[in-house]
C-alpha positions as CSV (number, residue, x, y, z in Angstrom):
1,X,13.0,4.7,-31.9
2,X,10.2,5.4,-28.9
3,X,12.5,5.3,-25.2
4,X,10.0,6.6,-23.5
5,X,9.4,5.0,-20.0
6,X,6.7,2.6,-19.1
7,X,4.8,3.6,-16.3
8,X,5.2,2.1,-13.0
9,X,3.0,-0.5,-11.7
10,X,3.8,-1.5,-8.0
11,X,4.0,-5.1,-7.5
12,X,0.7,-5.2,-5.4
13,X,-1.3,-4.1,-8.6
14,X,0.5,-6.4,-11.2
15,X,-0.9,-9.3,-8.4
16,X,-4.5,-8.1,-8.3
17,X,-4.9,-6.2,-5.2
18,X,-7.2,-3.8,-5.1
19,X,-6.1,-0.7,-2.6
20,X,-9.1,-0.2,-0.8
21,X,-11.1,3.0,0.5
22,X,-11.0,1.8,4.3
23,X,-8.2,1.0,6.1
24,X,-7.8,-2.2,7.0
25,X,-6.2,-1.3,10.6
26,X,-8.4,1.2,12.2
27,X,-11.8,1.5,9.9
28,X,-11.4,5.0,8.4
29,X,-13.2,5.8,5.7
30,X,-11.3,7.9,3.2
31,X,-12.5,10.8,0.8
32,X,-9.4,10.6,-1.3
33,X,-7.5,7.9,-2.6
34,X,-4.4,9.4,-1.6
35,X,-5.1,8.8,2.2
36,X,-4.5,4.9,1.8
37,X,-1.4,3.5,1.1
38,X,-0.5,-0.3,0.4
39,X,1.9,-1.9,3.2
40,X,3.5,-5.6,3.1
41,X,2.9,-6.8,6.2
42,X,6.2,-8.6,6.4
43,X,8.0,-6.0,5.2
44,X,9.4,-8.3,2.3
45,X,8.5,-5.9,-1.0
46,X,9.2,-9.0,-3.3
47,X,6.0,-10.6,-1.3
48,X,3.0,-9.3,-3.3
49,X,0.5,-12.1,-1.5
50,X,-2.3,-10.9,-1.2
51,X,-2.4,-12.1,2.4
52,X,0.5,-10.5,3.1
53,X,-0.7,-6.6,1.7
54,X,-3.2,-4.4,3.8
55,X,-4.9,-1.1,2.5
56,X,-4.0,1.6,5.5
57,X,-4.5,5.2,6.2
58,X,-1.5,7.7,6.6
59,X,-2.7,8.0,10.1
60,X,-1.9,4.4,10.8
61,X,1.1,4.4,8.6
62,X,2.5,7.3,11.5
63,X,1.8,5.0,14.8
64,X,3.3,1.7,13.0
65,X,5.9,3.8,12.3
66,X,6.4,5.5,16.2
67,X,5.1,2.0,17.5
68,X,8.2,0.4,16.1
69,X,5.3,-2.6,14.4
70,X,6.7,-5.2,12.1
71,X,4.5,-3.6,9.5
72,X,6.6,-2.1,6.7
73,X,5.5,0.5,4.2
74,X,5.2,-1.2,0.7
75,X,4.6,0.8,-2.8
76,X,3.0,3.5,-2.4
77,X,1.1,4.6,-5.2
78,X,-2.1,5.7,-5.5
79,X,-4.5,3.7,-7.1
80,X,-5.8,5.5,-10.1
């Protein structure tokens, strides 16, 4: 018998959104995929609108975090 895990896929992928190369927030441009990160802009994980996700870079992901915003970080995985 095969128990070898399934990968995980976050929720925003299994939706069809489609982590982006600019953040959504300020306008940067990354050079690497793993300088964006997914947030739900509720902060409810279980949400997986896509009205309700935003492709942002780490930089932004620091001042929502120091600017106490109502943006919460969602999955964060890179999208391969």
């Amino acid at each position: 018998m095969d128990r070898r895990k399934k990968p995980f896929v976050p929720r925003w992928k299994q939706k069809g959104y489609k982590q982006k190369t600019t953040c959504d927030r300020c306008g940067f441009r990354a050079k690497y995929p793993s300088q964006i990160v997914v947030f739900h802009v509720n902060g409810n994980l279980d949400d997986a609108t896509i009205t309700n996700l935003r492709s942002i870079c780490l930089n932004c992901v620091v001042e929502i975090d120091k600017d106490d915003s109502p943006w919460k970080q969602g999955d964060l995985m890179r999208d391969f």
